[in-house]
C-alpha positions as semicolon CSV with decimal commas, in nm:
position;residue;x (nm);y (nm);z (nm)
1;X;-0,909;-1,860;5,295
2;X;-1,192;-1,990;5,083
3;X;-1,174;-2,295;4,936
4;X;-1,261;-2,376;4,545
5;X;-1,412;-2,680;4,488
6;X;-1,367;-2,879;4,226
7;X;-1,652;-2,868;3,983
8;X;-1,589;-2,461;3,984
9;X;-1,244;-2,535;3,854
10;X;-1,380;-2,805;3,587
11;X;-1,659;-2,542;3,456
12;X;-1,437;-2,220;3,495
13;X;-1,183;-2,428;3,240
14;X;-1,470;-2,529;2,994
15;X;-1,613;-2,140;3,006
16;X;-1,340;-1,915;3,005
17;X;-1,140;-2,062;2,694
18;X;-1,526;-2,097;2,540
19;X;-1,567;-1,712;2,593
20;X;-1,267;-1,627;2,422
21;X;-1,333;-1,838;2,088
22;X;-1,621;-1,663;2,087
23;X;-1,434;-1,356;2,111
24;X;-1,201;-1,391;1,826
25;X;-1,389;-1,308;1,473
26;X;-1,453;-1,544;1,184
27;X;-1,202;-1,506;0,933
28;X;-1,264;-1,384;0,600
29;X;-1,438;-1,728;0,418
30;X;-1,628;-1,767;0,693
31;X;-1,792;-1,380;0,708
32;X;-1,868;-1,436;0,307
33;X;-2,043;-1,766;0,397
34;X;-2,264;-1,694;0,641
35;X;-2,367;-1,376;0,390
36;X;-2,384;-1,547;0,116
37;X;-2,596;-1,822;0,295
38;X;-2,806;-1,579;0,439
39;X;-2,900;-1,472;0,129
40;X;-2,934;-1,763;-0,081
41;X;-3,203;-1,849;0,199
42;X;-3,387;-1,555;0,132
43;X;-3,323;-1,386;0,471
44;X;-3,263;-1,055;0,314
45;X;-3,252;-0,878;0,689
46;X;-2,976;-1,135;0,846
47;X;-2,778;-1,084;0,507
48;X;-2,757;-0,698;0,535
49;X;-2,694;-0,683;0,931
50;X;-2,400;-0,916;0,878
51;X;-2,308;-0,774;0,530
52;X;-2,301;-0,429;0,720
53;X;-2,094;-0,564;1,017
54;X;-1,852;-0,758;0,802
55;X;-1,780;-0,441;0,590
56;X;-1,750;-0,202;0,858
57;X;-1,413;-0,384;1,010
58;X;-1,332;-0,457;0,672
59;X;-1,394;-0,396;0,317
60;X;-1,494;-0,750;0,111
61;X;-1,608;-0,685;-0,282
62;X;-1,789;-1,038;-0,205
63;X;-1,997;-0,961;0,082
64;X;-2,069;-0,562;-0,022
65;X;-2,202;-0,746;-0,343
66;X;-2,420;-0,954;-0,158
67;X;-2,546;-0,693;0,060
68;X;-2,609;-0,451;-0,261
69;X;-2,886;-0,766;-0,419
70;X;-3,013;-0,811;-0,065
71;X;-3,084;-0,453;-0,076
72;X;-3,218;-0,449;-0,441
73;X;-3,494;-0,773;-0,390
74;X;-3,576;-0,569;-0,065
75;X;-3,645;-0,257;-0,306
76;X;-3,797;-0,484;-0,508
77;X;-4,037;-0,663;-0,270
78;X;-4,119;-0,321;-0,124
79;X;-4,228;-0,161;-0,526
80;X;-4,478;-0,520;-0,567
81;X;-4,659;-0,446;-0,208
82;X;-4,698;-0,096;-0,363
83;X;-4,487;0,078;-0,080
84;X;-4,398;0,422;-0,129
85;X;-4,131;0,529;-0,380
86;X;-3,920;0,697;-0,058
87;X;-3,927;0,375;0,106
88;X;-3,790;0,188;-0,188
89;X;-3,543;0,485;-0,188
90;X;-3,420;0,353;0,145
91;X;-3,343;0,026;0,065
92;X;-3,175;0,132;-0,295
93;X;-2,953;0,345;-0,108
94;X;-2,823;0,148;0,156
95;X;-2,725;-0,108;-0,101
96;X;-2,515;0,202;-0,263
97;X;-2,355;0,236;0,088
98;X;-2,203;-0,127;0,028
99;X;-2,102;-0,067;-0,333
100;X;-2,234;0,132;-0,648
101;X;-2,387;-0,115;-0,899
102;X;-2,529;0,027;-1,213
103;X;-2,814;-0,255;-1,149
104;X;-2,904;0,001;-0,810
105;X;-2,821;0,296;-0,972
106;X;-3,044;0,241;-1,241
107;X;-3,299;0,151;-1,031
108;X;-3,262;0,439;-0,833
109;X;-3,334;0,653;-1,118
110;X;-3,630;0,502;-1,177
111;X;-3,741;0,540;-0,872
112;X;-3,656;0,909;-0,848
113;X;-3,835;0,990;-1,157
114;X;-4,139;0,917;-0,998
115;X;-4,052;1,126;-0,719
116;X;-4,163;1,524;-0,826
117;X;-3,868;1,809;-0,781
118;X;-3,606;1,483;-0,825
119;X;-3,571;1,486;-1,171
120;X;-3,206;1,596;-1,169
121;X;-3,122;1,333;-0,957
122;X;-3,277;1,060;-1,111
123;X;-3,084;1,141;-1,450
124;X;-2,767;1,184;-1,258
125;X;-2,854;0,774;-1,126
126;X;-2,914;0,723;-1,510
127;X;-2,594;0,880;-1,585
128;X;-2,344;0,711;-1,327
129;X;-2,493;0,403;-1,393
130;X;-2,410;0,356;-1,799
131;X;-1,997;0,497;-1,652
132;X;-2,045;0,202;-1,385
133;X;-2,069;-0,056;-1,686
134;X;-2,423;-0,080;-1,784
135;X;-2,488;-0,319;-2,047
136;X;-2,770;-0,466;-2,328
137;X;-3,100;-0,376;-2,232
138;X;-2,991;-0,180;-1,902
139;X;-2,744;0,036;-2,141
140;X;-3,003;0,104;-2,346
141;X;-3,327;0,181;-2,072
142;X;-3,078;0,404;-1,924
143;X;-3,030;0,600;-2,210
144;X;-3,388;0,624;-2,321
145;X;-3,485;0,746;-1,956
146;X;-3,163;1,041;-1,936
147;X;-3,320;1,181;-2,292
148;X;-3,702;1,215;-2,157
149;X;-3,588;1,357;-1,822
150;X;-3,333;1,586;-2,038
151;X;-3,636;1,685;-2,213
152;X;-3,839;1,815;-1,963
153;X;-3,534;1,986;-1,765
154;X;-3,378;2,146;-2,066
155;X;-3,618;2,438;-2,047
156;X;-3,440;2,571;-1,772
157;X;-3,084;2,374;-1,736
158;X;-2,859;2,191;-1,913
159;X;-2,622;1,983;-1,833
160;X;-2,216;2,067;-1,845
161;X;-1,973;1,779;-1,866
162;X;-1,588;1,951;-1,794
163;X;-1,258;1,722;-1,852
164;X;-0,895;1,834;-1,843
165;X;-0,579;1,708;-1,976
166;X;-0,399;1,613;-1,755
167;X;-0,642;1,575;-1,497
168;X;-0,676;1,756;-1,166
169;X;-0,747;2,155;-1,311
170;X;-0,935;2,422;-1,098
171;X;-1,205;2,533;-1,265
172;X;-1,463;2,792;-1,245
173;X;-1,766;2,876;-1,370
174;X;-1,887;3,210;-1,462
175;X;-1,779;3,536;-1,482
176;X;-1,591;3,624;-1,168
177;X;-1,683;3,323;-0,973
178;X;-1,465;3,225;-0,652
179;X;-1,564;2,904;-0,581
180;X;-1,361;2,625;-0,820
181;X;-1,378;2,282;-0,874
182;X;-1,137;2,010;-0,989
183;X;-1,192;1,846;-1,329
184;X;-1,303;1,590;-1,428
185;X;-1,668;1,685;-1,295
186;X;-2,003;1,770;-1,419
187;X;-2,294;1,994;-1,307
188;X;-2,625;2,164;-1,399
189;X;-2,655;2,516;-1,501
190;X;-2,935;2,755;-1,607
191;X;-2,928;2,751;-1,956
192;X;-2,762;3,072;-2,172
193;X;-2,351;3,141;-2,246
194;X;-2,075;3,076;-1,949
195;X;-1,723;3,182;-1,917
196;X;-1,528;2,826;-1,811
197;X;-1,201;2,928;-1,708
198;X;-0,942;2,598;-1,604
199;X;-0,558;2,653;-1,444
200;X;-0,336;2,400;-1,382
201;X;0,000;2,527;-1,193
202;X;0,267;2,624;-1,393
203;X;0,058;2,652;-1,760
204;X;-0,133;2,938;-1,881
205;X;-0,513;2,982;-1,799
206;X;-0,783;2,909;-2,074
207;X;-1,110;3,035;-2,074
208;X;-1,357;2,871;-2,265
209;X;-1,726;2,994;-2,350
210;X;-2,002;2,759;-2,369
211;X;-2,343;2,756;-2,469
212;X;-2,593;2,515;-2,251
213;X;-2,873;2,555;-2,425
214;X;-3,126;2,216;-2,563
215;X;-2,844;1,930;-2,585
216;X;-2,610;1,847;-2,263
217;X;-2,270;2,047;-2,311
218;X;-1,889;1,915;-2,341
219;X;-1,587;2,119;-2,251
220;X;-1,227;1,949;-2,282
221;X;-0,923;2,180;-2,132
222;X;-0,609;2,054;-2,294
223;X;-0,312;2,212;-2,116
224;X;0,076;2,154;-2,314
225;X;0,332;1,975;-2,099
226;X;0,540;2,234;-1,916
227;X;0,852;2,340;-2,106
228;X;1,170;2,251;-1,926
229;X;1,410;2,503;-1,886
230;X;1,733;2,538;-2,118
231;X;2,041;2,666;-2,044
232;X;2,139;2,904;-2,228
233;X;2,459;2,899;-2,527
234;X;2,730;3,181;-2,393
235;X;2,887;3,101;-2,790
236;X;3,215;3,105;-2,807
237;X;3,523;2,875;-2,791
238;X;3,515;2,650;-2,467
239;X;3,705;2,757;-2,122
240;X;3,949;2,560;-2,050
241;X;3,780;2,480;-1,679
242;X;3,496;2,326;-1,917
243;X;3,722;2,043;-2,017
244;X;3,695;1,743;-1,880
245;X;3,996;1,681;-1,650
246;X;4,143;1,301;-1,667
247;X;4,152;1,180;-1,265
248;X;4,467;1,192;-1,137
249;X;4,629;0,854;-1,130
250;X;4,620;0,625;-0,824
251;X;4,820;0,434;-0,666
252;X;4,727;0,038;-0,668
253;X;4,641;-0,027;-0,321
254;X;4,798;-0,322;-0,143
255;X;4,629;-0,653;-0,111
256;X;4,431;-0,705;0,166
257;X;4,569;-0,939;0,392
258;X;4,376;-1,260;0,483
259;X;4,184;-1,298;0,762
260;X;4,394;-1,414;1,080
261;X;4,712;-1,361;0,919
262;X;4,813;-1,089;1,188
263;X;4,777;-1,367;1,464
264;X;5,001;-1,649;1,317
265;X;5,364;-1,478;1,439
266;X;5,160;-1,459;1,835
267;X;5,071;-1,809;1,738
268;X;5,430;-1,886;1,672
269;X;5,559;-1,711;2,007
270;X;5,311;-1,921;2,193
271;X;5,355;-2,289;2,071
272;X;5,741;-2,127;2,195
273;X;5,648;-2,076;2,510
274;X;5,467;-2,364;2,592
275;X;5,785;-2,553;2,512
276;X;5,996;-2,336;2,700
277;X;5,814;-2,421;3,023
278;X;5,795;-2,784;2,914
279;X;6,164;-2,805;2,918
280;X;6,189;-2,587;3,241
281;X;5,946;-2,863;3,377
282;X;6,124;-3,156;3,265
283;X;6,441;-3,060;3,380
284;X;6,390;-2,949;3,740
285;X;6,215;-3,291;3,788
286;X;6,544;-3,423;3,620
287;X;6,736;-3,221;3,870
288;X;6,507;-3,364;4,184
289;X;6,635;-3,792;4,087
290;X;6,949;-3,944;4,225
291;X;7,189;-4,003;3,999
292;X;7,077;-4,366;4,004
293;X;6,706;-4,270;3,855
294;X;6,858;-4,003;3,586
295;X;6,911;-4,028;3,285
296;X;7,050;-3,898;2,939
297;X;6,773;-3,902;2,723
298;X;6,529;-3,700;2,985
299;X;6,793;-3,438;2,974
300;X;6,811;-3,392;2,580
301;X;6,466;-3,401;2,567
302;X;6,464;-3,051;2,818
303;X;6,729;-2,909;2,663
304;X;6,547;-2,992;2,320
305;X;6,239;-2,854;2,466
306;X;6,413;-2,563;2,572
307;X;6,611;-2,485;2,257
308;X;6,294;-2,539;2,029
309;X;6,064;-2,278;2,205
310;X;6,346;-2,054;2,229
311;X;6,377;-2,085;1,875
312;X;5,988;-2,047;1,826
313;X;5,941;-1,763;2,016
314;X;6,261;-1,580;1,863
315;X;6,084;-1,642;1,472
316;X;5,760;-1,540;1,564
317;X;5,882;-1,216;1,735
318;X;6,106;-1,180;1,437
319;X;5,777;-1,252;1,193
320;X;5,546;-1,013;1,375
321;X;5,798;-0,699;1,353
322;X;5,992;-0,767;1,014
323;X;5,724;-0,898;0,808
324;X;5,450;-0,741;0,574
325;X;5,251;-0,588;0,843
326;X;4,824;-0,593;0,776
């Protein structure tokens, strides 16, 4: 057999419990720290890759935050070394992976408004990011930007906004259309007249025509709460089955018995016993003397013995069969 000298053992006991710390994952603090640090140093690159990691075995508003700016200052960096708008694109939406900021989506707009063909896109960005909680100037830059690209697209779309109450009806666009969506939602369409037809199970369709034409367009489907069914009045005085019968009467039921009541008469019998063979005990060593080395009082106390447990044992058979049984 091979032999295992001693400074394997020492090493193998410093390694192997060193491997598996290394094993086990930070916990949450620690993942946000070493983000947060990361980024507050300015290494945008070890921010993201951890970021990334962090999020994908869990999801952490913190460190998707952090990873969203790290994203943004790399957009950033990337539009003042005059990179190209698709690479800026990149970085803009892998922050949006992490978390959709209206600070990114705004800044994706911008972006794709320099992009040609993208202009839809860029004033959806606009658009989602003044519903993610733009504010001040951002609210307002937002807006400016969705009313020139609206301009310029309005010759040929428009843009329909469709909301039902309650939420959750399938809509559909167009005369005869198949495909439906759920509401809320919105979408572009060529401009002219459409049929919007909504259903929600259990209410009656509504069909709705609206006109896209130079201003974005609005269509709200209120549906009425379902009406509950009602029995109806036969008229007429009652049946008598329809009146309310009184419970027949019951019986008060006996009180419970306590707990180990039932073994007190077996109790009884058994303290009887045990004096019974007492006495049978004292008096056949009474019985093994002389005469010399007897005497009186040894032979009351067996016949005492014997007459108590009889007695005993007699009242507790007596107790267990005659009295209130459990």
């Amino acid at each position: 057999m091979r032999r295992v000298s001693l400074p394997s053992i020492v090493v193998a006991a410093i390694v192997v419990p060193a491997i598996g710390l290394a094993a086990v994952p930070p916990n949450a603090d620690a993942r946000r720290k070493a983000v947060t640090d990361a980024l507050d140093k300015e290494d945008l690159d070890r921010a993201i890759a951890l970021g990334e990691s962090a999020l994908g075995a869990e999801p952490d508003p913190v460190i998707a935050e952090a990873v969203a700016e790290a994203c943004f200052r790399k957009a950033r960096a990337a539009a003042q070394q005059d990179k190209p708008p698709a690479e800026l694109l990149a970085h803009i939406d892998r922050g949006l992976r992490a978390v959709r900021t209206a600070k990114l989506l705004k800044n994706r707009g911008r972006v794709l408004s320099q992009m040609p063909g993208r202009e839809m896109e860029a004033y959806e960005a606009y658009e989602e990011s003044i519903e993610r909680g733009g504010t001040g100037k951002d609210l307002a830059d937002a807006a400016a930007e969705m009313s020139r690209l609206y301009a310029g697209l309005s010759a040929n779309v428009c843009r329909l906004s469709v909301v039902s109450q309650p939420a959750g009806a399938d809509v559909r666009v167009g005369a005869g259309a198949r495909a439906s969506r759920k509401a809320p939602f919105k979408a572009w369409l060529p401009r002219g007249s459409h049929a919007v037809e909504a259903s929600l199970p259990g209410r009656e369709p509504s069909v709705r025509q609206v006109d896209c034409t130079i201003a974005p367009a609005a269509v709200v489907f209120e549906f009425a709460a379902s009406p509950s069914p009602k029995t109806p009045d036969p008229g007429g005085p009652p049946h008598p089955t329809d009146r309310t019968v009184p419970p027949p009467p019951t019986s008060p039921e006996p009180a419970a018995s306590k707990p180990g009541s039932a073994l007190l008469p077996w109790l009884t019998v058994g303290v009887g016993l045990v004096l019974v063979a007492a006495g049978v005990g004292m008096n056949v060593d009474y019985n093994r003397r002389t005469a010399e080395d007897q005497s009186a009082g040894e032979k009351y106390a067996a016949v005492g013995c014997y007459g108590g447990g009889a007695a005993l044992v007699l009242g507790g058979l007596l107790w267990r069969w005659l009295g209130p049984q459990p």
